[in-house]
C-alpha positions as CSV (number, residue, x, y, z in Angstrom):
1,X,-33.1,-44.8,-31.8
2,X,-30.3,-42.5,-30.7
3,X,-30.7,-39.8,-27.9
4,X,-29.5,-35.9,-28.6
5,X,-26.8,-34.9,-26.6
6,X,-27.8,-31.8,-24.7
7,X,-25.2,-29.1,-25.2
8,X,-23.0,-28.0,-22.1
9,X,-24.5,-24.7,-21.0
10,X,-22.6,-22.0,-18.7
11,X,-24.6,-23.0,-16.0
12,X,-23.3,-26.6,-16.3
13,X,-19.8,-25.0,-16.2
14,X,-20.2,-23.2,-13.0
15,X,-21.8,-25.5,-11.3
16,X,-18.8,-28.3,-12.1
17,X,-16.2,-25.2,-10.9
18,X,-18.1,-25.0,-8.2
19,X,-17.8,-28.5,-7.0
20,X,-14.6,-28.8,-8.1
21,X,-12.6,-26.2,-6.1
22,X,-9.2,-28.6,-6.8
23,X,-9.8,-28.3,-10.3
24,X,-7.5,-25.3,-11.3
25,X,-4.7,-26.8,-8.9
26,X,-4.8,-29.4,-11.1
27,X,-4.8,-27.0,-14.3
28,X,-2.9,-24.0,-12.8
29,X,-1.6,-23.0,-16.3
30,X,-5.0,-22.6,-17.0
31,X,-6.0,-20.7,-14.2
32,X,-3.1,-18.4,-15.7
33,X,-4.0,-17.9,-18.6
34,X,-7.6,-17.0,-18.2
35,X,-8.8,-13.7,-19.4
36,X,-11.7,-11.5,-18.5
37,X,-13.1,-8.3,-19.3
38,X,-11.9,-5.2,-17.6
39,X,-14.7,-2.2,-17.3
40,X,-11.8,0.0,-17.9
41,X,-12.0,0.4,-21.2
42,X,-13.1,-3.2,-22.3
43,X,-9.3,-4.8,-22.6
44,X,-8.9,-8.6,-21.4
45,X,-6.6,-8.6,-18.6
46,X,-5.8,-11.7,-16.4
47,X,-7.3,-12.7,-13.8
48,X,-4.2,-11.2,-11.3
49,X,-4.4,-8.2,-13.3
50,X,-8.6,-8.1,-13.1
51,X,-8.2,-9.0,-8.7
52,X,-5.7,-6.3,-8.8
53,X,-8.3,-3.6,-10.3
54,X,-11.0,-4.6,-7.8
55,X,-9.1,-4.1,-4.8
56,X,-7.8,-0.6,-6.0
57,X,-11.3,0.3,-6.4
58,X,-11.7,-0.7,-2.8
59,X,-9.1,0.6,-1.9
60,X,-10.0,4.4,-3.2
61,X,-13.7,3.8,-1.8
62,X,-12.1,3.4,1.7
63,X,-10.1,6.6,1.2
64,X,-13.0,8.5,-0.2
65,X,-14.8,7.5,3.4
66,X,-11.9,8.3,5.4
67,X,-11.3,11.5,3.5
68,X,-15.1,12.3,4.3
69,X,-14.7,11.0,8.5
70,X,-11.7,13.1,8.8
71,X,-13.7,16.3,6.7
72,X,-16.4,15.8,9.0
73,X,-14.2,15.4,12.3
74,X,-12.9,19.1,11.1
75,X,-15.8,20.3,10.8
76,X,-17.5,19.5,14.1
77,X,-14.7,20.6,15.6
78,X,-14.6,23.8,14.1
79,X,-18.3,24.1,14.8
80,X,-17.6,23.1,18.8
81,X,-14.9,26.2,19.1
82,X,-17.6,28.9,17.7
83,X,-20.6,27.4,20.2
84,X,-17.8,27.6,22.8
85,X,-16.9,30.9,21.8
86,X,-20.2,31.6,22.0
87,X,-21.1,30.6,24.9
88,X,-18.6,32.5,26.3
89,X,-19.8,35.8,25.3
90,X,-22.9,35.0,27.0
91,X,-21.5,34.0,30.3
92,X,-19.3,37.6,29.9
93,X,-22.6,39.8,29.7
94,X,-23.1,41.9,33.1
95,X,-26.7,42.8,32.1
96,X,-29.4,40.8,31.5
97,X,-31.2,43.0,29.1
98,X,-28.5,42.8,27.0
99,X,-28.2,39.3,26.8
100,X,-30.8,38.7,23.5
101,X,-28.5,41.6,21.4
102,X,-25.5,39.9,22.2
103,X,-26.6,36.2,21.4
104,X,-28.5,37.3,17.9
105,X,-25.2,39.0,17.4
106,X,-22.6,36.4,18.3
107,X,-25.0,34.0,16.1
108,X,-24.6,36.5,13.2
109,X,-20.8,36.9,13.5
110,X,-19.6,33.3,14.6
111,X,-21.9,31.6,12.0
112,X,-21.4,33.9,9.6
113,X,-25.8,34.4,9.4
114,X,-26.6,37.0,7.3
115,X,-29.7,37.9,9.2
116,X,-30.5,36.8,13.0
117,X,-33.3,38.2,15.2
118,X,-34.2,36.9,18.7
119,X,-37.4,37.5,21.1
120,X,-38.1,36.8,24.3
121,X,-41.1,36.3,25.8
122,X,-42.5,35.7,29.7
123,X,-39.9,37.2,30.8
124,X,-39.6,39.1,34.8
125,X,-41.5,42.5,35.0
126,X,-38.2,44.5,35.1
127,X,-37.5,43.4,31.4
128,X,-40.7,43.2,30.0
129,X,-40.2,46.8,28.4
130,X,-37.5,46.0,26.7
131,X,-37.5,45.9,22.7
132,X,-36.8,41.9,22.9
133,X,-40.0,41.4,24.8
134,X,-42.0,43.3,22.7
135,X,-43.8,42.1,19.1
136,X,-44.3,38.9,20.0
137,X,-47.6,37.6,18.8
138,X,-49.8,34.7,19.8
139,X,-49.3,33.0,16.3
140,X,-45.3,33.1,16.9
141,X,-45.7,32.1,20.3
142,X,-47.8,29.0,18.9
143,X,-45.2,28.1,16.5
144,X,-43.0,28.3,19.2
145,X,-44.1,25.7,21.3
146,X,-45.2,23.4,18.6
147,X,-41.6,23.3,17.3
148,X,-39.9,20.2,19.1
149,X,-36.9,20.8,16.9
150,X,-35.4,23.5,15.1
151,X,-37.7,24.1,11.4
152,X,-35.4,24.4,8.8
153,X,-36.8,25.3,4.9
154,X,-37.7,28.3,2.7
155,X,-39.7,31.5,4.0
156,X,-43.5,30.8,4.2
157,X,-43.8,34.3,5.5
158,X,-44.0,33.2,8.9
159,X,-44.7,36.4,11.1
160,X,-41.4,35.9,13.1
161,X,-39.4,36.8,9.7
162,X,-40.5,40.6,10.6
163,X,-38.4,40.8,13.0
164,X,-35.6,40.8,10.7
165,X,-33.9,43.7,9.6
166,X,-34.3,43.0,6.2
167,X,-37.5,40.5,6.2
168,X,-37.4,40.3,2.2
169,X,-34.3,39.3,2.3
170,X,-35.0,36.0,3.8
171,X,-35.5,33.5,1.7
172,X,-34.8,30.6,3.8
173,X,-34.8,30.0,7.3
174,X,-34.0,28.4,10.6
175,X,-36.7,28.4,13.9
176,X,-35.1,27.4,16.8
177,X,-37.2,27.5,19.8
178,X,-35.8,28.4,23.3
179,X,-37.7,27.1,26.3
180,X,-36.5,25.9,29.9
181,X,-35.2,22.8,30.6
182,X,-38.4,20.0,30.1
183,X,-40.9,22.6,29.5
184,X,-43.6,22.4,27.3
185,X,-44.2,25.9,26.2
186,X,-41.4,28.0,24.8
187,X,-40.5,31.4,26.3
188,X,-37.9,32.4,23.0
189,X,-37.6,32.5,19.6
190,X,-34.6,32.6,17.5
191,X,-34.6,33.4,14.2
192,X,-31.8,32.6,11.4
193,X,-32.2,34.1,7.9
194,X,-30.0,34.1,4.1
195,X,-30.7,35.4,0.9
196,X,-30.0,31.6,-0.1
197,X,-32.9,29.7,-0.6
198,X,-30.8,26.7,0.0
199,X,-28.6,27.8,3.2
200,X,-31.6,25.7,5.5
201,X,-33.2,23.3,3.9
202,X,-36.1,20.9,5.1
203,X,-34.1,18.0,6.3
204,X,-31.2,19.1,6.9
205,X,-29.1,18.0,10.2
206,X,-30.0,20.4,13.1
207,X,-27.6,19.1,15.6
208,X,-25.6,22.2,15.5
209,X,-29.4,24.5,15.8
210,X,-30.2,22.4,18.8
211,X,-26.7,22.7,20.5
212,X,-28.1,26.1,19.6
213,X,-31.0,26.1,21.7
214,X,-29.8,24.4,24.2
215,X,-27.5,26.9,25.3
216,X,-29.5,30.3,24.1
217,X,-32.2,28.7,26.3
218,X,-29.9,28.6,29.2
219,X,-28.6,32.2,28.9
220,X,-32.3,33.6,28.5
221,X,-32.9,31.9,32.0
222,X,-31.4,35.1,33.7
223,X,-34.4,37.0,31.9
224,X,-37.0,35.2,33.4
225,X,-39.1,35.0,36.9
């Protein structure tokens, strides 16, 4: 009684390459002369030739990420200049009342913010007349201090969008709290606004609104007790 011979399956193939890694120096013609598929188009090309494709294609994924570090690099540098900038417009203000025009305005021009409104609240008893101290509801001041970083998303008609010049005009926003350094409750509200429902969107990266608050809630310091 004779025995089928079990055909030789690709599985049996790569498994003898495998554990025969001398095997093509003993057939380098072979080796040579292999052809595979190229996804460009379908074409057999050799094996050099097919090597060759895949390390272009590395090669251009590297420069894509590059291209992207060095875009990114550029941009927080150009983002660093207008905080500084900023900043120093702050620290050149004699009066203290006019500290909130001056920061909602720098914001507006450096940023390039179509609208930007600022309040401040608990603020000393010689500036608590002032228009920036006035308006300020509990349910902002609430919002406020529940905001541990800046809220970024569409207009939900949060009361602090009346403060705007052109409230229905905002279609999405930024909240960036301003409080003293390791306090709780906040003493400031700043508000960023855009016709663009997609200028601050929910999840966005808020490094540049922090670096934000951080240094609109130093300048408002001068305001308070």
């Amino acid at each position: 009684m004779s025995t089928s011979i079990q055909p030789i399956t690709e599985e049996d193939i790569a498994e003898f390459l495998v554990n025969t890694p001398d095997f093509f120096e003993r057939h380098a013609v072979l080796l040579a002369s292999v052809q595979l598929s190229s996804p460009h188009g379908g074409r057999a090309v050799s094996l050099q030739e097919r090597q060759a494709e895949m390390l272009r294609e590395k090669i251009k994924v590297l420069e894509h990420r590059i291209m992207d570090m060095v875009r990114h690099g550029n941009e927080n540098m150009l983002i660093g200049d207008k905080l500084l900038r900023w900043a120093r417009q702050m620290f050149q203000v004699g009066r203290p009342a006019d500290l909130p025009q001056v920061m909602a305005h720098g914001v507006q021009d450096a940023f390039g913010v179509p609208q930007v409104a600022l309040k401040v609240w608990d603020v000393a008893a010689p500036f608590a007349g002032e228009p920036f101290a006035q308006g300020v509801g509990n349910d902002v001041k609430s919002l406020a201090n529940s905001l541990t970083s800046p809220y970024c998303g569409l207009n939900a008609g949060f009361d602090a969008v009346s403060w705007l010049e052109h409230p229905d005009q905002a279609a999405s926003i930024a909240l960036v709290a301003l409080r003293r350094p390791k306090a709780a409750q906040a003493s400031g509200l700043l508000v960023l606004a855009s016709p663009d429902a997609q200028r601050y969107e929910a999840g966005m990266a808020t490094d540049f609104l922090e670096r934000l608050a951080e240094l609109g809630s130093a300048a408002i310091s001068r305001l308070q007790d």
